[in-house]
N, C-alpha and C positions, 0 to 999 in steps of 0.2 A: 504493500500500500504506500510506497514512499513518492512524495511528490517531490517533481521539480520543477521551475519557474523560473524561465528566461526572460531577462527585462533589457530595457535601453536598448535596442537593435537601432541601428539609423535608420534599416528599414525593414519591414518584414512583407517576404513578399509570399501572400496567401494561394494565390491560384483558385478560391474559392469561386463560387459562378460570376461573381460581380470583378473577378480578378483583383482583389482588394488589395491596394499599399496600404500597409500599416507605419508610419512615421513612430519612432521613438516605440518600436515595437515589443510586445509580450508575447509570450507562453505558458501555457500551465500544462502540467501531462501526470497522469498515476495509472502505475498497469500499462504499459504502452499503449495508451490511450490518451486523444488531446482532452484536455476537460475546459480550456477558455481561452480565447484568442483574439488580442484589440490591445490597446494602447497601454506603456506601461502605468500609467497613473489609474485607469481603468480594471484595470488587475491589482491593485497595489495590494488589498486585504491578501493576494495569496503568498506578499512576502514573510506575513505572520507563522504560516502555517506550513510553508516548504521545506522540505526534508535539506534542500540542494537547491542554492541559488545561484542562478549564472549571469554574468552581468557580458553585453553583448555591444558594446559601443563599442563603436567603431566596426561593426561588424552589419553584414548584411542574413537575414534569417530565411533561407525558402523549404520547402519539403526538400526529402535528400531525392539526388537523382535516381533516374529508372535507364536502365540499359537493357535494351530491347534485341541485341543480338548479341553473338559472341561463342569463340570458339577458344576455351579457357584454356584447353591443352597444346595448341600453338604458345603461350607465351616462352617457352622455349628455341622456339624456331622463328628467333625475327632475325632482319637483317640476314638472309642465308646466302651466300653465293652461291649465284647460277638461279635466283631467283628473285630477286632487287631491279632487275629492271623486264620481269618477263607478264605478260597477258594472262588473263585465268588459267584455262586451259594450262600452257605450259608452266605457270607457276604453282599449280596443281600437280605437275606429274615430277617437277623437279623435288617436292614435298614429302611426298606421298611413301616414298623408299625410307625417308626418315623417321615418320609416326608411325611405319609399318614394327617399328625396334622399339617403341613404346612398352614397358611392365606398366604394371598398377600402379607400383612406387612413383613413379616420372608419372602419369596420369593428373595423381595426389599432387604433387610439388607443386606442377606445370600450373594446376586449379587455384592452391589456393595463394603460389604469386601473383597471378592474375588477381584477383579475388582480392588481395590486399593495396593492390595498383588502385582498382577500381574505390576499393572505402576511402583512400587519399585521396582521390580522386571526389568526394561525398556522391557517392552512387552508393543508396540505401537497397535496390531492387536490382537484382538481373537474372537474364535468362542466359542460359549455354547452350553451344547446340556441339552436342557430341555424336559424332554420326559414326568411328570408326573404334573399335576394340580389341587391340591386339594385343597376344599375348597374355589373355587372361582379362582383360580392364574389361570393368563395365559400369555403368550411370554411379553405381555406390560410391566409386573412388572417387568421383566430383561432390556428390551430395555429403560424403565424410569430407571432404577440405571444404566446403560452406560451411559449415560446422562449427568450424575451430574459427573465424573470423568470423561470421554472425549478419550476414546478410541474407534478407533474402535470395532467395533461389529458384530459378525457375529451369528446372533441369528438361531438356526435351530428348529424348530418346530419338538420338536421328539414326540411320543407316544407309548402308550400300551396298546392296543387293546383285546389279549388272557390272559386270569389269570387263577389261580386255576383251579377253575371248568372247564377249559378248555384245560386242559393240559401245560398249561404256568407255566410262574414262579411267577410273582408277584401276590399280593392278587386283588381277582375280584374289590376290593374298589378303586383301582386305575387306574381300565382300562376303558378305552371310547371307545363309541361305533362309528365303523369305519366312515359311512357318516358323522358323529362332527366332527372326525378327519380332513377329506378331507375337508371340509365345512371353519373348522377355520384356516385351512393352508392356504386357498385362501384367506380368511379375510386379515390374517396379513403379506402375499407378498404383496396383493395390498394396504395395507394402509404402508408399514413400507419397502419395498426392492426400493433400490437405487441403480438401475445398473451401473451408472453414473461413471468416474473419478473421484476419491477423496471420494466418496461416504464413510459415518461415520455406515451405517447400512444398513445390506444384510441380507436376512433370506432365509434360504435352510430348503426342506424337510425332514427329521430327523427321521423314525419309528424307535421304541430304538432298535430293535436287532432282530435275526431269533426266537429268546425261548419267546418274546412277544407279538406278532403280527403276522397273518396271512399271508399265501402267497399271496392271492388277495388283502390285505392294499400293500404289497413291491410293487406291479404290479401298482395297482394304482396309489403309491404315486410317482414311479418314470415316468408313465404318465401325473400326474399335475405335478413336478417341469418341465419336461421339453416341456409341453404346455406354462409354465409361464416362463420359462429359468432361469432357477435360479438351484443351485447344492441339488444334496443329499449324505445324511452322514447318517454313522449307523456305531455299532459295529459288527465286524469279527473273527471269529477266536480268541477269547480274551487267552482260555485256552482249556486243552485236554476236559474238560468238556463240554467243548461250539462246538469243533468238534465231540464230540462222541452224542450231543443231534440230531446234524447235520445228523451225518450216521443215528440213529435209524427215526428220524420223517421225514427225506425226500430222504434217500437214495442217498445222495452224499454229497460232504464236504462242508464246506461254499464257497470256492470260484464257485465251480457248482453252488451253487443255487445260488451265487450273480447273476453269467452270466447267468442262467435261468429264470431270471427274470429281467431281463435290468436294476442290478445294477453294469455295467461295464463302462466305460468312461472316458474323460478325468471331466468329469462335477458329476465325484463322488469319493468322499473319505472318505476312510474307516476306524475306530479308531482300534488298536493294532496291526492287522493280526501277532499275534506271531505263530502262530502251521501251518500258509503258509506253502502248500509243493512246492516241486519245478516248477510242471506245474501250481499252482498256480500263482507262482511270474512271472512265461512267461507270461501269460493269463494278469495281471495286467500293465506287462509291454508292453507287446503289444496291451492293449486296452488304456494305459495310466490313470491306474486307482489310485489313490491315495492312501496312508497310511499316516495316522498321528502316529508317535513310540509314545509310553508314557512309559518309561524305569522305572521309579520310581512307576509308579503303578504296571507295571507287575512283579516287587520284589516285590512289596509289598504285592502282594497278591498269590505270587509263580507261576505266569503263565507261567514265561519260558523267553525267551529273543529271541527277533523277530529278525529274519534273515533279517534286515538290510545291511550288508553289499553285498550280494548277491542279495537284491534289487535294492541297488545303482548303483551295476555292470551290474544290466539287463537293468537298465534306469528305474525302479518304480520310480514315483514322493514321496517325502518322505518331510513331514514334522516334528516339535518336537511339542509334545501335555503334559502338566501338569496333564491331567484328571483330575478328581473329586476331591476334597479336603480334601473325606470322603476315598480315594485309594492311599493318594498318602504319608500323607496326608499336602499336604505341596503345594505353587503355584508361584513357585521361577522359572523363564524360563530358567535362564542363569544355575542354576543348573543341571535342568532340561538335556542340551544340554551335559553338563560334565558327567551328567550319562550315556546319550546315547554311547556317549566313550569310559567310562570304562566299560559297558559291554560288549560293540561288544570285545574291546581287551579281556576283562576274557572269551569270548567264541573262540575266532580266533589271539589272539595272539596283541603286540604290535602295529603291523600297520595296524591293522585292519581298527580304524578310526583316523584320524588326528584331530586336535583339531581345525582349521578351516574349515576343512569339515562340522564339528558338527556345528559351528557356519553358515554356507552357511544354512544346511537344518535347521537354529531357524532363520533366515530371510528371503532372498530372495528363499529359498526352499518351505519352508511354504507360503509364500503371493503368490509365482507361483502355487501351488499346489490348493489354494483357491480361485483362478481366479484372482488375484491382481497383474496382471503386472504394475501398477503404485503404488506400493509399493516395499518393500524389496530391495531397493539396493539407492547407495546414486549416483543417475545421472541427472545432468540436464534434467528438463522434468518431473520428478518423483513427488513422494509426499513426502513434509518433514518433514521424519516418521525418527527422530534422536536420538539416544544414544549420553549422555557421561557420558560415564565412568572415576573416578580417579582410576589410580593403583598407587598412594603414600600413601594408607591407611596399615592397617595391614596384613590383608588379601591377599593383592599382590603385596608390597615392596618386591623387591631383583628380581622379573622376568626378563629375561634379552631380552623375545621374546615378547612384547607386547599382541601380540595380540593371539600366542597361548596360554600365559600368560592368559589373558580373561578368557578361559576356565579351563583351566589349574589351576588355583589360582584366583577363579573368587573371586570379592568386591562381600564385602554385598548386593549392591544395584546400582541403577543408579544415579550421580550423577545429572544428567538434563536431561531430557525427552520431547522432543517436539512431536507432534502428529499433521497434518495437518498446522504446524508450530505456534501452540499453546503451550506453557510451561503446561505440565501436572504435573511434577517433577523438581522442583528446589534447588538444593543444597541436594539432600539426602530428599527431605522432599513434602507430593501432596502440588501442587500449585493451583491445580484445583478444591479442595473439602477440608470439614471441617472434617481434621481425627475422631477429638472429637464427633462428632456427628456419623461419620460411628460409631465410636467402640461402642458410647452409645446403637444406634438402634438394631446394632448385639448382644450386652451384654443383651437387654428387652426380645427379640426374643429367643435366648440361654436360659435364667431366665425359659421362659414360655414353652419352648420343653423338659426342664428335668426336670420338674416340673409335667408334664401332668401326 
């Protein structure tokens, strides 16, 4: 029952329906639950009674971010030679030999650096999309390193089914064969998804993509998620590459075959869709189908820059996604939302996207999009999933607008992080996990992958 109560923000920014700035901002939270949210003199009575008072000047307050994609066991394979300056496709197959040497141990490690990136980062929410298991590994080794760092988690059981010898892309070493697919999906919704409010771990169906896996796994998979109701995610439209494999092997684009095969809904979201054409983005918006943007990997690996803003305007639900760590290769969210920005502007001009726009779709856009109406926004009733941020550091001294500031001249890091109104981040530094020991784990696992 211990309460805390954050006072003096410069600003607090709610994200509630009316998008509320709070000047000289408060919080109250017991039970990872917000209990009162408005101005600190407005809140004063709950400086009598707080267990834990934080005093937040000089700091700006928003819910913590939400990261809508991401492949947590790349954060060991960034910067790879022979793959830094290559196209999907080929910077897939360059990879692919590497995560094939993956144990459980490197799995663990790979999860929860990532994982700890991301809480410095103040990303209170994220999904992983693990699509490949070798050597033993499978969804637990991720769901045990959220664990130990304290984020939520939204684990998606992805796979790959067609390889090589099948006209796929990956090597036949890495694919399984589809009834294990189906088989282990139902394993680990039933031992590990938590429909519940507040819930710390969800697991959605996840086949990695149309060039891995058959039309009858899509079909399938999107019959068990939504026997068991739980969401499914897969990659779209990443590059022209990934629409032209589309036209030749199924004779229409990917958003066709998404909706040919019952991957349209509100209970499905889809990572990149950058090469969306326009009755795609109708289709999506009128089925209310998701996109997670991940801007930093689609530069990074030249796919183009996703028509975003014309999503936004149709009503597409839109989240911001970090991706893999081995695309991006970096797992920084508030960056992340800053790129989303300056792209849409280098393709459409200045006002393309606002800088609290960007930040709307790295919270309460993404946790709506991932079925988390009790996350993303700071409202009594909610869950207390908290940012604070200092802008008196170097990075964003002299902003005169807070919070477009934020993104704008975003800090290094978050200065305190609460998640389920747990301290996950205190003072710039994890409160919840032993850095020393992540970097040791990930530095043994890195030794023995460029080593092999």
């Amino acid at each position: 029952m211990t309460l805390t109560f954050i006072r003096h923000a410069d600003q607090l920014a709610s994200m509630d329906d009316c998008r509320r700035e709070i000047a000289d901002g408060a919080i109250a939270f017991r039970d990872g639950v917000i209990e009162a949210v408005g101005t600190s003199v407005e809140l004063a009575p709950f400086a009598a009674i707080a267990d834990t008072i934080i005093d937040a000047h000089g700091c700006v307050v928003t819910p913590g971010l939400v990261n809508t994609h991401h492949h947590l066991y790349q954060t060991l394979t960034r910067a790879v030679p022979g793959a830094i300056n290559a196209s999907l496709f080929d910077w897939l197959k360059r990879l692919y030999p590497i995560w094939a040497r993956y144990t459980p141990d490197d799995m663990f490690a790979a999860t929860r650096l990532g994982l700890a990136e991301l809480a410095l980062s103040g990303c209170s929410l994220t999904s992983d999309h693990l699509y490949l298991f070798p050597n033993g590994s499978t969804l637990d080794d991720t769901i045990a390193a959220a664990a130990t760092i304290g984020l939520r988690f939204h684990a998606t059981r992805g796979a790959m089914s067609v390889g090589e010898s099948g006209g796929g892309l990956p090597p036949d070493s890495l694919v399984e064969r589809e009834p294990a697919i189906l088989a282990d999906s139902i394993r680990v919704i039933d031992r590990f998804h938590d429909p519940a409010p507040g819930a710390m771990v969800r697991i959605a169906v996840a086949p990695c993509s149309p060039f891995s896996v058959s039309e009858g796994l899509m079909r399938d998979a999107a019959l068990l998620a939504r026997d068991k109701q739980v969401m499914l995610h897969t990659h779209l439209a990443e590059d022209a590459d990934d629409v032209a494999f589309s036209l030749a092997r199924f004779g229409c684009r990917p958003g066709q075959y998404a909706e040919r095969l019952g991957w349209t809904g509100a209970d499905v979201w889809h990572a990149h869709c950058v090469q969306l054409d326009a009755q795609e983005i109708d289709l999506f918006a009128r089925t209310r189908t998701g996109v997670a943007h991940c801007p930093c990997s689609n530069g990074r690996l030249g796919s183009g820059i996703a028509p975003i803003r014309a999503m936004i305007d149709r009503g597409v639900p839109i989240g911001i996604g970090v991706d893999g760590s081995a695309s991006n290769d970096s797992g920084h969210l508030l960056l992340e939302a800053r790129q989303a920005m300056l792209m849409q502007r280098a393709l459409r001009g200045p006002a393309a996207l606002d800088p609290r726009e960007a930040l709307f779709l790295a919270t309460r856009g993404g946790a709506e999009m991932l079925g988390r109406s009790d996350c993303g926004a700071l409202v009594p009733g909610r869950r207390a999933d908290i940012a604070v941020w200092t802008m008196a550091e170097p990075a964003s001294l002299g902003v005169w607008d807070k919070i477009a500031g934020l993104v704008l001249s975003p800090p290094a890091g978050v200065r305190d992080l609460f998640v389920e109104g747990r301290l996950v981040v205190r003072d710039g530094h994890l409160a919840s996990a032993n850095p020393g020991e992540i970097r040791r784990d990930a530095e043994r696992s890195l030794a023995r992958l460029q080593a092999a």
